[in-house]
VOPATI-337302 format. One record per atom (N, C-alpha, C): x, z, y; atom name. Coordinates in steps of 0.02 Angstrom, whole numbers. Example, Ala and Ser with C-alpha at 12.3 -4.5 7.8 and 13.67 -1.06 7.14 Angstrom:
% VOPATI-337302
- px pz py atomo
- 660 390 -284 N
- 615 390 -225 CA
- 660 390 -165 C
- 642 354 -112 N
- 684 357 -53 CA
- 645 394 2 C
***
This chain:
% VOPATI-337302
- px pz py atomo
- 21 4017 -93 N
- -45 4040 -76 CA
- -45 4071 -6 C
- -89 4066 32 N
- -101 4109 121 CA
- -159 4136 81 C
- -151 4201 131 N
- -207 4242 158 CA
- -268 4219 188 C
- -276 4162 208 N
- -323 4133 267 CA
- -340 4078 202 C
- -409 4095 201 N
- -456 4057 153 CA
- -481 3992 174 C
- -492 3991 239 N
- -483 3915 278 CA
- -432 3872 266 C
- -386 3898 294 N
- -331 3860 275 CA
- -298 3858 223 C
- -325 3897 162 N
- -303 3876 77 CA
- -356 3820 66 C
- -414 3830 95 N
- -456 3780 67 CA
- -445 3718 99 C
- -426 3688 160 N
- -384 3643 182 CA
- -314 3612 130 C
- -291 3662 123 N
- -219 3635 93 CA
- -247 3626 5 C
- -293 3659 1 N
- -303 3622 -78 CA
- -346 3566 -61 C
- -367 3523 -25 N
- -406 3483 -18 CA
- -339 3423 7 C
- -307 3449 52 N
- -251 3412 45 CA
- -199 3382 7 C
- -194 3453 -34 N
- -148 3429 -116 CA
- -198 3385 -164 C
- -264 3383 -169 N
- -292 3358 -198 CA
- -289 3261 -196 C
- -305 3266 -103 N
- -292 3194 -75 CA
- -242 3172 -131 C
- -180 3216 -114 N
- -121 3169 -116 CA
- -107 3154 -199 C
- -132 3215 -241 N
- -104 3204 -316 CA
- -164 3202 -354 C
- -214 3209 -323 N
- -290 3188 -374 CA
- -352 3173 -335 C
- -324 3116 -304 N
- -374 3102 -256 CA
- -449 3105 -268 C
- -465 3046 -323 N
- -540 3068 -363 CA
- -584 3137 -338 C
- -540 3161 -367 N
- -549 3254 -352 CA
- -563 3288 -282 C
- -550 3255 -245 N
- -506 3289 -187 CA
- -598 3279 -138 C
- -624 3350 -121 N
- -690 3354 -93 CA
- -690 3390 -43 C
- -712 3373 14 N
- -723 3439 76 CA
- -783 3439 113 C
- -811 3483 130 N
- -872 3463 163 CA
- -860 3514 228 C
- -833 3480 296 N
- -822 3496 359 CA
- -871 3564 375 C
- -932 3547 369 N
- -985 3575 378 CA
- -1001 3652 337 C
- -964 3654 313 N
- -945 3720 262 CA
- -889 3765 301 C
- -853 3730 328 N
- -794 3767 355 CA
- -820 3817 421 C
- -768 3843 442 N
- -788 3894 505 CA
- -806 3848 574 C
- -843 3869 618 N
- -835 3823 681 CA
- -798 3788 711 C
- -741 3836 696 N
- -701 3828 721 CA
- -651 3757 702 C
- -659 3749 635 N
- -630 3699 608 CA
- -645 3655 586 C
- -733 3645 599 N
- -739 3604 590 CA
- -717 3529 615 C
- -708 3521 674 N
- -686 3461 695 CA
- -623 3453 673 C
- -580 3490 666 N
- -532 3477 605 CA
- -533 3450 555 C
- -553 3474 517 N
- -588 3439 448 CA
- -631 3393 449 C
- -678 3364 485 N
- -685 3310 516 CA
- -631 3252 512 C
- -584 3266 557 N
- -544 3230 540 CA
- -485 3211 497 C
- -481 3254 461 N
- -454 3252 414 CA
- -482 3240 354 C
- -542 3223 350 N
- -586 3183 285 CA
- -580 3135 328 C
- -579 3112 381 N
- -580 3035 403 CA
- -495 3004 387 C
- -460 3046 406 N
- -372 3046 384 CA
- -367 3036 307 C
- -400 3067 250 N
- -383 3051 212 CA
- -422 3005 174 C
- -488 2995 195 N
- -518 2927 187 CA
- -456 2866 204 C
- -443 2879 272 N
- -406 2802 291 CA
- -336 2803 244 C
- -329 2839 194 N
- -257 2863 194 CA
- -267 2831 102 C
- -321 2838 80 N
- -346 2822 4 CA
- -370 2733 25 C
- -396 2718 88 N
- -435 2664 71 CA
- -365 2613 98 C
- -306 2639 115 N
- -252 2600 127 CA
- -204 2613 57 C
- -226 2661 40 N
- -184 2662 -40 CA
- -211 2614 -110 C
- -279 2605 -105 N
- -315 2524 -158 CA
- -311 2492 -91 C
- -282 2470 -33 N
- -275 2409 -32 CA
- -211 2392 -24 C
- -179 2429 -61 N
- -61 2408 -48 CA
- -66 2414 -138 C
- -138 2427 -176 N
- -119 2444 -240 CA
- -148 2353 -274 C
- -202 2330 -230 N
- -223 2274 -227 CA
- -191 2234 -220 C
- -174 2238 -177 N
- -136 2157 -133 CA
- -45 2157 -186 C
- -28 2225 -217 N
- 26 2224 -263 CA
- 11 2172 -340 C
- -45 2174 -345 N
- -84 2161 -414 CA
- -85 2100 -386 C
- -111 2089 -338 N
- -98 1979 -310 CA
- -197 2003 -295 C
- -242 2031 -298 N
- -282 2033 -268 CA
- -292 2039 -185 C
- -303 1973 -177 N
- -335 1977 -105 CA
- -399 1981 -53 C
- -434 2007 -120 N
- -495 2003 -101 CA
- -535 2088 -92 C
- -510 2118 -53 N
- -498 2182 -61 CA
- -557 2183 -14 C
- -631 2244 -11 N
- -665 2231 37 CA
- -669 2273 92 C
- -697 2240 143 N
- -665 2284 199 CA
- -665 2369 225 C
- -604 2365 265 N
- -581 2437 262 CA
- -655 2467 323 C
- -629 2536 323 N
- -672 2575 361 CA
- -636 2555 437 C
- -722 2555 478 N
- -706 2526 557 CA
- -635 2577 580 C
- -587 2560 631 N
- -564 2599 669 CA
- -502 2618 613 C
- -497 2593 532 N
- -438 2616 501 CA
- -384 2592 522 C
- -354 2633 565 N
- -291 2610 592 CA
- -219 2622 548 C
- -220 2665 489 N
- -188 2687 447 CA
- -155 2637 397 C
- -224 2579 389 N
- -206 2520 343 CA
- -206 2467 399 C
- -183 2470 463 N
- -183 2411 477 CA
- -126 2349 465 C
- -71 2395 482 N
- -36 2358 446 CA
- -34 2312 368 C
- -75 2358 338 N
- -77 2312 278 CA
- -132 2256 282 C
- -178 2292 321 N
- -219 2224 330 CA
- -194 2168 377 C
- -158 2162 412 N
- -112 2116 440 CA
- -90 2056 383 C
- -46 2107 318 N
- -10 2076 297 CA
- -66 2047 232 C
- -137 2075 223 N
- -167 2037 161 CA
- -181 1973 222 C
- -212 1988 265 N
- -224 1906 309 CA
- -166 1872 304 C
- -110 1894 313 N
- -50 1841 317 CA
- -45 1771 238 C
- -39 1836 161 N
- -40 1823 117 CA
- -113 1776 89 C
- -157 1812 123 N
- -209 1746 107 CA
- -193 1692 151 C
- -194 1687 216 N
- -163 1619 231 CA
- -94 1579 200 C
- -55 1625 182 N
- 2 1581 133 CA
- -34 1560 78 C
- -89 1593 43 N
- -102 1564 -12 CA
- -140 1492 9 C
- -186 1493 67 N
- -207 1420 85 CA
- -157 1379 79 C
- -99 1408 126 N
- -45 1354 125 CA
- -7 1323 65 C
- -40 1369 33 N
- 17 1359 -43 CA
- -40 1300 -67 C
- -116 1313 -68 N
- -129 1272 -102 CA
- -127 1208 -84 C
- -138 1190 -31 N
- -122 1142 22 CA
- -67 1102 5 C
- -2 1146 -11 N
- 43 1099 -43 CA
- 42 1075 -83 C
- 28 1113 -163 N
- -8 1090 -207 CA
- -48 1022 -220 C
- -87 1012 -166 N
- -134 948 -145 CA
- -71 894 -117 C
- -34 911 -82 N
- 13 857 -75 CA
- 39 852 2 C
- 1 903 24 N
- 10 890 106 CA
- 73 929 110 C
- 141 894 134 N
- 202 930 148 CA
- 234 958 209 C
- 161 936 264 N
- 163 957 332 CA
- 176 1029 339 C
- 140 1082 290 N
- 142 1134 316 CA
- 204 1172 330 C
- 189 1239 377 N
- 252 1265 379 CA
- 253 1332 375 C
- 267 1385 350 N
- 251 1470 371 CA
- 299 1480 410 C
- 272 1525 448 N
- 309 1548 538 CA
- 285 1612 554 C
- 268 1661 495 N
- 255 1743 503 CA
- 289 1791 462 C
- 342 1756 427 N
- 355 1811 352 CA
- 424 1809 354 C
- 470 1779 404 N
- 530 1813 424 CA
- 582 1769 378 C
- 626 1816 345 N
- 667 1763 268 CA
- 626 1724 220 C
- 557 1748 219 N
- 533 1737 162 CA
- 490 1645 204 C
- 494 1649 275 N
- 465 1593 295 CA
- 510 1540 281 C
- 574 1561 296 N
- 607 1494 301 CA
- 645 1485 220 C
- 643 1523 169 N
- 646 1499 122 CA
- 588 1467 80 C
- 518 1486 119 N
- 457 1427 95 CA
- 450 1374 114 C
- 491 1367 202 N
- 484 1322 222 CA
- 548 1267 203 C
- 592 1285 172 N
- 644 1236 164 CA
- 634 1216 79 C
- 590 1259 40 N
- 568 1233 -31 CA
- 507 1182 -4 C
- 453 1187 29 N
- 431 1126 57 CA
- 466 1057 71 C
- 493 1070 130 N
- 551 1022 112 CA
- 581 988 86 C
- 607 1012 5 N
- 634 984 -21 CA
- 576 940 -62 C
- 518 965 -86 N
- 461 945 -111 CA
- 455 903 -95 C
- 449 890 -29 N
- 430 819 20 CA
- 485 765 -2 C
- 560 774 -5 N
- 602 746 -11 CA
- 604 742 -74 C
- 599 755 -134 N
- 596 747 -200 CA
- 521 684 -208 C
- 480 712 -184 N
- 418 672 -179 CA
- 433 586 -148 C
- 468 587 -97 N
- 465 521 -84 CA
- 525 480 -101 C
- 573 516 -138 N
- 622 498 -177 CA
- 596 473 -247 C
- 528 509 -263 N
- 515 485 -325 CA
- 432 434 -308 C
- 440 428 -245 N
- 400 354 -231 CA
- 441 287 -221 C
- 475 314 -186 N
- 533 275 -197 CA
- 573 216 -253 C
- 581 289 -307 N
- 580 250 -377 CA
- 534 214 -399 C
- 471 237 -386 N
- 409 205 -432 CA
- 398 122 -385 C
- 427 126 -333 N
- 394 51 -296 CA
- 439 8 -330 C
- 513 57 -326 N
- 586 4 -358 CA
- 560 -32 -413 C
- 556 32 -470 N
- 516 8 -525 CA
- 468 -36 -540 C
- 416 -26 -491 N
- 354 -88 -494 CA
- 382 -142 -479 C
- 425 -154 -440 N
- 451 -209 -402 CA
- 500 -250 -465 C
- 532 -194 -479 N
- 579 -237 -546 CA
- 544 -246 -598 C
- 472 -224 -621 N
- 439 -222 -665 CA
- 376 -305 -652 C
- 374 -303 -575 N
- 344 -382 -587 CA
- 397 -413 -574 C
- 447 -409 -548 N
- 509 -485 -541 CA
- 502 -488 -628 C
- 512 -427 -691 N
- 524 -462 -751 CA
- 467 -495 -754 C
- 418 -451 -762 N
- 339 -505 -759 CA
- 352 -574 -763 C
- 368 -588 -696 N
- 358 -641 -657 CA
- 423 -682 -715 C
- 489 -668 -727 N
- 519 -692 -745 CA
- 501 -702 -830 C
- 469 -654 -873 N
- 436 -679 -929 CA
- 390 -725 -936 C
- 350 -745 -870 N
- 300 -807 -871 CA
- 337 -851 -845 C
- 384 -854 -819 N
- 423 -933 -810 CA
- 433 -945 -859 C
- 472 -885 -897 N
- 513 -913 -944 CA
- 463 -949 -1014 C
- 392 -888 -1007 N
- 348 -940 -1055 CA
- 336 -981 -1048 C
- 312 -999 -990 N
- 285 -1081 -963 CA
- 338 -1121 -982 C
- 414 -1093 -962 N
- 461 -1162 -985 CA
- 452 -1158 -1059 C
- 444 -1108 -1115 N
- 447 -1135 -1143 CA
- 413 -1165 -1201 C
- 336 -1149 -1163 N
- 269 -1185 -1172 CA
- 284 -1265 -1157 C
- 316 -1286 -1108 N
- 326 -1356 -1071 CA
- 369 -1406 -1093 C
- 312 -1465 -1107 N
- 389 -1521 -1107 CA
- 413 -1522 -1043 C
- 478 -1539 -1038 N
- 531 -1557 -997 CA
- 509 -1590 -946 C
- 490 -1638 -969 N
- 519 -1720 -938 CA
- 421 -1720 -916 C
- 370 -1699 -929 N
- 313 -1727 -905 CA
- 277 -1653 -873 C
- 292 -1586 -881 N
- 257 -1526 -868 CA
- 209 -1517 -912 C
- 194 -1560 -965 N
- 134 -1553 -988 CA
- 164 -1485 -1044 C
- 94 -1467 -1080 N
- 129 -1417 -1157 CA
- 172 -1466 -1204 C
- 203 -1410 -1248 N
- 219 -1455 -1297 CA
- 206 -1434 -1363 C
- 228 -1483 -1391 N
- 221 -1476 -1477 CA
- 197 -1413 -1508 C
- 247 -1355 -1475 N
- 247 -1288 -1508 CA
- 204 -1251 -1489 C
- 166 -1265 -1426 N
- 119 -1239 -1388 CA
- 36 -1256 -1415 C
- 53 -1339 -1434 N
- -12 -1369 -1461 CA
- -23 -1343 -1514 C
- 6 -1337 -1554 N
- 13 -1315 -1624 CA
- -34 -1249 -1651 C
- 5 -1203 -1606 N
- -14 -1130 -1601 CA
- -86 -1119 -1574 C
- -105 -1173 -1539 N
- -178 -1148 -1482 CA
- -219 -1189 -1535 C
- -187 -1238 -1596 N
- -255 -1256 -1650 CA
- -241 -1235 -1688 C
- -194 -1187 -1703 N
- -188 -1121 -1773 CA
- -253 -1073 -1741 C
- -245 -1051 -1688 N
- -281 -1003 -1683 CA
- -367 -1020 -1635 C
- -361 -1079 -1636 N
- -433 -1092 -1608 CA
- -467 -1095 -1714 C
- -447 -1135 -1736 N
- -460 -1128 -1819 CA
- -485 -1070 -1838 C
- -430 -1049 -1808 N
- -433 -937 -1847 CA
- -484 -929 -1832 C
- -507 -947 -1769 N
- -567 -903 -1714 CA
- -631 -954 -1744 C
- -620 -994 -1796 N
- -681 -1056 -1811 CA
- -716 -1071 -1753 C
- -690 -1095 -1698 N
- -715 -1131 -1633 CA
- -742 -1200 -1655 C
- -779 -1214 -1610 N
- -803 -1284 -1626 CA
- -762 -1334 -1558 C
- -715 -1402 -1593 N
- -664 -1417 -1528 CA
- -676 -1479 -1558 C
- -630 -1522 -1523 N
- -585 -1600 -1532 CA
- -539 -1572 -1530 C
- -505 -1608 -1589 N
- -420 -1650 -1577 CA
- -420 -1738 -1547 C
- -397 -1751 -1497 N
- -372 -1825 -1485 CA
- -316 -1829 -1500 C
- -296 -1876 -1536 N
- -235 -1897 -1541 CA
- -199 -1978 -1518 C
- -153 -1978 -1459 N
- -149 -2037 -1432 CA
- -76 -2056 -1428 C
- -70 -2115 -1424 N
- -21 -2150 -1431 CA
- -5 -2207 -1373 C
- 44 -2207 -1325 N
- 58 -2267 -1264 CA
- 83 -2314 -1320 C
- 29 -2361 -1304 N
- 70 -2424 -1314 CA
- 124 -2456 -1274 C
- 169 -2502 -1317 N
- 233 -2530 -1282 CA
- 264 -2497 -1245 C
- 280 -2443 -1271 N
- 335 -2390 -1241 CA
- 387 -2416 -1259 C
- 416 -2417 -1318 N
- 480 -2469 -1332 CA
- 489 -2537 -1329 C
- 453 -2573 -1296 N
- 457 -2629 -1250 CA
- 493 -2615 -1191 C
- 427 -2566 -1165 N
- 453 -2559 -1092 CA
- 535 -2527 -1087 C
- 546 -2474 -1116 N
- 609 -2451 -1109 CA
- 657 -2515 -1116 C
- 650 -2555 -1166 N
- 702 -2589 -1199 CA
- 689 -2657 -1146 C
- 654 -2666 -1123 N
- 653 -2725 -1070 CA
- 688 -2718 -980 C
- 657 -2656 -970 N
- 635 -2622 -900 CA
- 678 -2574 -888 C
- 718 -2520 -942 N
- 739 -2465 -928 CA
- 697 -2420 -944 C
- 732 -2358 -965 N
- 719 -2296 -976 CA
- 676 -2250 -896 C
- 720 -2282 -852 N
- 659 -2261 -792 CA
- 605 -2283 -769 C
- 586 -2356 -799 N
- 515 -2373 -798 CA
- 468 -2338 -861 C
- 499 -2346 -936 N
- 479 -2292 -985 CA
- 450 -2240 -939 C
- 505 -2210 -889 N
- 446 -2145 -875 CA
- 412 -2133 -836 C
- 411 -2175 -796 N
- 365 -2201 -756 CA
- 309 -2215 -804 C
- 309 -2253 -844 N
- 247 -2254 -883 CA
- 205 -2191 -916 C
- 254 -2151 -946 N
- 232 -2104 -974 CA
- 193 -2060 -911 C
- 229 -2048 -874 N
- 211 -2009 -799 CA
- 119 -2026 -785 C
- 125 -2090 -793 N
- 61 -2116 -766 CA
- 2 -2104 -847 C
- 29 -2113 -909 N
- -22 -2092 -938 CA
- -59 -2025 -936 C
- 18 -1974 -927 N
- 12 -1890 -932 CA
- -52 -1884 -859 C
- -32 -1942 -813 N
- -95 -1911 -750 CA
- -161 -1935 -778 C
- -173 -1992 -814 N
- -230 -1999 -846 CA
- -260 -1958 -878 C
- -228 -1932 -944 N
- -245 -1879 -994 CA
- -247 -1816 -955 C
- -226 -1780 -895 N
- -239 -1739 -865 CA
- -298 -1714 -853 C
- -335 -1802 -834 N
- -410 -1795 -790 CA
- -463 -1797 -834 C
- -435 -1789 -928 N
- -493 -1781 -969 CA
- -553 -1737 -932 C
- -526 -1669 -944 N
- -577 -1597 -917 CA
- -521 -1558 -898 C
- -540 -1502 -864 N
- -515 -1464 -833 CA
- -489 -1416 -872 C
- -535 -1401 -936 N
- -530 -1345 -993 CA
- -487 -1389 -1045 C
- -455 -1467 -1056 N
- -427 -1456 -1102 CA
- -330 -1465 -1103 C
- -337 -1467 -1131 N
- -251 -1445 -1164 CA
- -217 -1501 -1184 C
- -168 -1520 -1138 N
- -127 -1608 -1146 CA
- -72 -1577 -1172 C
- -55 -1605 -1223 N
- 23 -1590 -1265 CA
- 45 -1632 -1282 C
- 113 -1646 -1269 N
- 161 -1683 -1298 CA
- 218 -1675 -1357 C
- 177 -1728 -1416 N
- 219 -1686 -1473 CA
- 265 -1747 -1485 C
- 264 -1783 -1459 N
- 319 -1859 -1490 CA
- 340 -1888 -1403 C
- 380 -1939 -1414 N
- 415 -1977 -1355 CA
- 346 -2012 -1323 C
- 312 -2045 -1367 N
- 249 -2087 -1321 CA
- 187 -2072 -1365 C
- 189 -1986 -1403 N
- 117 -1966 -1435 CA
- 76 -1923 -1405 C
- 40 -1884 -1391 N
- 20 -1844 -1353 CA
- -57 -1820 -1382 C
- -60 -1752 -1404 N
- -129 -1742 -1435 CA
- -165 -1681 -1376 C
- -234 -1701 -1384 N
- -273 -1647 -1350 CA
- -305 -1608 -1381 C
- -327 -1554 -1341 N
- -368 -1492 -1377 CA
- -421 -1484 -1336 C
- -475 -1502 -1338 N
- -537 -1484 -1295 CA
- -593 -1448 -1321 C
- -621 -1392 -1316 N
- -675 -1365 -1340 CA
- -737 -1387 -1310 C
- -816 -1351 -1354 N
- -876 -1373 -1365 CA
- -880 -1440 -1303 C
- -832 -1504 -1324 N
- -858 -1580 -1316 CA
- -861 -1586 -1388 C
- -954 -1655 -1393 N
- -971 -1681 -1435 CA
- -915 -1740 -1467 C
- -924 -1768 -1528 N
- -865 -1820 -1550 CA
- -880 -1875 -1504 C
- -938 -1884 -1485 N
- -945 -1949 -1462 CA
- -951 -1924 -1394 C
- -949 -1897 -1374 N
- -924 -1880 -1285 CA
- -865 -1890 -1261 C
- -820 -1858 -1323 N
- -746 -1880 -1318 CA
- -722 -1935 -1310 C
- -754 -1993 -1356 N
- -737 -2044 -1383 CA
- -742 -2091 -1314 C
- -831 -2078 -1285 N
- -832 -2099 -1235 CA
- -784 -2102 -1173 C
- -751 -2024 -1163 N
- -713 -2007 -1096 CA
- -630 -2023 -1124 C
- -617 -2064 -1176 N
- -559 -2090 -1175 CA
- -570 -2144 -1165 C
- -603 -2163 -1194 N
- -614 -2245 -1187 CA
- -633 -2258 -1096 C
- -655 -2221 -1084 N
- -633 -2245 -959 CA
- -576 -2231 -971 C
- -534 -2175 -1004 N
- -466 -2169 -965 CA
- -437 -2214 -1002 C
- -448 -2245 -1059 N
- -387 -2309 -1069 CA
- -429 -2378 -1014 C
- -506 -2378 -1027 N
- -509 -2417 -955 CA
- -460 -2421 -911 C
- -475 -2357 -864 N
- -421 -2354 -827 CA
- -365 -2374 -805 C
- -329 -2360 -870 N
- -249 -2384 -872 CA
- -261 -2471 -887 C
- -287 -2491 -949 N
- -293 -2561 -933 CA
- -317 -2613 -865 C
- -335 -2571 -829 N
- -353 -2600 -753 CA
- -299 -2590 -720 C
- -235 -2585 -728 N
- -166 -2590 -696 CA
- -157 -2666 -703 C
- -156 -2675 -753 N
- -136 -2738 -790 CA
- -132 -2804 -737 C
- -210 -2787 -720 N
- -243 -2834 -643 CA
- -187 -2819 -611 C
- -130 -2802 -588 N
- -127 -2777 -517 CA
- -59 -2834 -497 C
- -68 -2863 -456 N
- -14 -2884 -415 CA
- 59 -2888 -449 C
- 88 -2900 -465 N
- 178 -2886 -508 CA
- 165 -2843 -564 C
- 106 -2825 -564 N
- 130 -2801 -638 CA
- 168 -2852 -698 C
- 219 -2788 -735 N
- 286 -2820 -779 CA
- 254 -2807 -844 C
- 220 -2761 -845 N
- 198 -2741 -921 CA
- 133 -2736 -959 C
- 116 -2748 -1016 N
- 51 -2730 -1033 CA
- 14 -2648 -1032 C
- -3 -2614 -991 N
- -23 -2558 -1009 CA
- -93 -2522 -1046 C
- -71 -2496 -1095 N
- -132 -2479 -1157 CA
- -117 -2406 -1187 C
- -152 -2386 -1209 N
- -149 -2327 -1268 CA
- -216 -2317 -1328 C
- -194 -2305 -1354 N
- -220 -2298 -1436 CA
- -220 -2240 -1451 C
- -303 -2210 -1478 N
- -310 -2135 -1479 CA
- -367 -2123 -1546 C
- -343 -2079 -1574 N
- -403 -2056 -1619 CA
- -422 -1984 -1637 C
- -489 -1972 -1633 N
- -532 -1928 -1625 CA
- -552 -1912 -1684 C
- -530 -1818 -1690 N
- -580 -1785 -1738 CA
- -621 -1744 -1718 C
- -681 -1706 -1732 N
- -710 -1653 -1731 CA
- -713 -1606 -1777 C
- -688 -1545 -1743 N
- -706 -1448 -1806 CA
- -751 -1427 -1775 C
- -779 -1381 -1823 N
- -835 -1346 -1830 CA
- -808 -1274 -1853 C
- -854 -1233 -1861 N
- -830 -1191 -1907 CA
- -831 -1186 -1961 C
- -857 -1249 -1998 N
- -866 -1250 -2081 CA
- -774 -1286 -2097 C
- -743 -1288 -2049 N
- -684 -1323 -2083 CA
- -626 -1269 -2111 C
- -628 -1333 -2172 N
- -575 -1279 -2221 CA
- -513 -1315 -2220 C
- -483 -1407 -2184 N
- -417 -1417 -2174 CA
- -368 -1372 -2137 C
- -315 -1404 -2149 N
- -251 -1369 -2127 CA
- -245 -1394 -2056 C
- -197 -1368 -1994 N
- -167 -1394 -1954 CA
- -163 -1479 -1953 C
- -111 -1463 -2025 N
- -71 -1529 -2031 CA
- -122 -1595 -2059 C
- -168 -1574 -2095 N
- -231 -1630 -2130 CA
- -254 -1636 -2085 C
- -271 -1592 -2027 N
- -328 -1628 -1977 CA
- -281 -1675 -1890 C
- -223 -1661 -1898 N
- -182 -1710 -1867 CA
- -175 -1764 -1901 C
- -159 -1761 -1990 N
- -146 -1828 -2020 CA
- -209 -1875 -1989 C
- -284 -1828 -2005 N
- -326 -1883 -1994 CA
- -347 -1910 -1934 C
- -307 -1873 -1878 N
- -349 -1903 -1810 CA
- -263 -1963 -1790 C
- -214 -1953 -1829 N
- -154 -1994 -1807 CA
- -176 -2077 -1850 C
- -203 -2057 -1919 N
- -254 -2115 -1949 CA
- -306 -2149 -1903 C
- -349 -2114 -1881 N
- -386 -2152 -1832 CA
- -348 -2187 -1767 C
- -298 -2141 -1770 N
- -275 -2184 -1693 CA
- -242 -2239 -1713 C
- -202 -2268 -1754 N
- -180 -2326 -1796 CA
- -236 -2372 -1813 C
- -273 -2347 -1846 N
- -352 -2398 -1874 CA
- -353 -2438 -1775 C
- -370 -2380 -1741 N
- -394 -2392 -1684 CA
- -335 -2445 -1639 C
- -262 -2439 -1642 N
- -223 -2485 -1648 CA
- -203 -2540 -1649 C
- -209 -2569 -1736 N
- -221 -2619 -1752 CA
- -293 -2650 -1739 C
- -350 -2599 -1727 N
- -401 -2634 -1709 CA
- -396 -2694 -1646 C
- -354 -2659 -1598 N
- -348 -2681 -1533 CA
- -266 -2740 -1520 C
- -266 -2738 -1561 N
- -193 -2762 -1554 CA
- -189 -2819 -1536 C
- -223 -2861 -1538 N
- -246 -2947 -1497 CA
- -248 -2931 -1438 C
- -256 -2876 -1420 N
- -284 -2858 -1328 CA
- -233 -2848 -1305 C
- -165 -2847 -1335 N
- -84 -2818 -1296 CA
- -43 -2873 -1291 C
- -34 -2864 -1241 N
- 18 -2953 -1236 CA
- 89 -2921 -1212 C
- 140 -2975 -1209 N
- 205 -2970 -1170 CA
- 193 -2985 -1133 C
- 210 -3002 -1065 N
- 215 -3028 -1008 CA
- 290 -3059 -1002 C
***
């Protein structure tokens, strides 16, 4: 305790600042003349001295949004230095976050260059793991790519590119399933075992070669398969029976207009028979091949005066 009531009332206003701030009241203007400008400044001292103590109590808590200090507080400047610093790291932080690995901090001493070399590695982890993902895509279409060869081969006859057997089969299991409305053709080269057995096995495929380009140019939408040495059935959807019937009958035209030609060695013909599904059909696979391989025989022997040896 002093004798001097001024200056007890000072120093309890002072102890107050420091251990109960809340509390802590002076009104300059109360004091002696003498002191007042003292106390003056020292409510401005311990203003700057509380409003730098919530903002080191703030910016500890991760609040940076502390609002601004009193003009001229030179007491917190330092700390306000360092909340601007910390809010700009936090831009930067988010920034990385987003993906940009450009940034760099260049104000915070140890603490810069251990942000700046965890960046770093970010960047380098990051395009290490782009890296992988292109590898990956890349080995992921070569298999691609290598599961559709390998289907196509083994969708394909051999010897003509066309589908085969196992391919035809499956695409009128499941056109059935789907009750589509289609044709089956079913065709047959004549004097295939002539030709082989006269000519060779390389005129045989020569022959065959030249029917498979015929049956090609049915339509665009249908499906040439080869299920026998010189059989070959099609799959064409919504054509009428008698549209079909029609657009085989030019392409055996066709081929019988070789016949005309200059050296020709052989008779060239084929024999084909035509069914139509609906969706009311209740045969099997195998019943509705029996009956279009029946028509192509009827159709056959129909023609069979028209095939000569040469």
């Amino acid at each position: 305790m002093t004798s001097n009531p001024t200056a007890q009332r000072l120093f309890d206003y002072l102890r107050d600042a420091i251990y109960h701030p809340t509390k802590a009241s002076l009104d300059p203007d109360e004091l002696p003349e003498d002191f007042r400008d003292f106390g003056r400044g020292l409510v401005y001292y311990v203003q700057s001295i509380r409003e730098a103590t919530i903002l080191a109590e703030d910016i500890a808590r991760g609040d940076l949004n502390t609002s601004p200090l009193s003009p001229g507080n030179e007491v917190a400047s330092g700390l306000k230095s360092l909340q601007a610093s910390l809010r700009h790291l936090t831009w930067q932080t988010q920034q990385v976050a987003k993906g940009d690995y450009q940034q760099r901090v260049s104000f915070m001493g140890d603490f810069s260059e251990a942000m700046n070399d965890m960046i770093a590695e970010l960047d380098a982890q990051r395009r290490e793991l782009l890296n992988e993902v292109q590898t990956a895509h890349e080995e992921s279409e070569a298999l691609q790519s290598d599961v559709s060869r390998l289907t196509d081969i083994s969708n394909q006859d051999p010897a003509t590119g066309v589908y085969n057997r196992r391919f035809g089969m499956d695409v009128l299991e499941k056109w059935l399933a789907a009750r589509r409305e289609f044709v089956i053709c079913f065709v047959d080269l004549d004097n295939l075992k002539y030709v082989n057995d006269e000519f060779g096995h390389a005129e045989g495929d020569a022959y065959i070669s030249l029917a498979v380009e015929l049956l090609l140019s049915f339509s665009r939408q249908t499906y040439v398969c080869r299920i026998g040495g010189d059989e070959f059935m099609l799959l064409t959807a919504d054509w009428p029976e008698d549209s079909a019937l029609e657009r085989m009958a030019e392409l055996r035209s066709q081929m019988i207009a070789l016949n005309e030609q200059p050296g020709n060695l052989y008779h060239h013909s084929m024999s084909f028979g035509i069914i139509a599904i609906d969706a009311s059909n209740t045969r099997t696979p195998g019943e509705l091949l029996t009956i279009a391989d029946e028509r192509m025989y009827s159709f056959k022997r129909a023609h069979k005066a028209e095939r000569k040896v040469y």
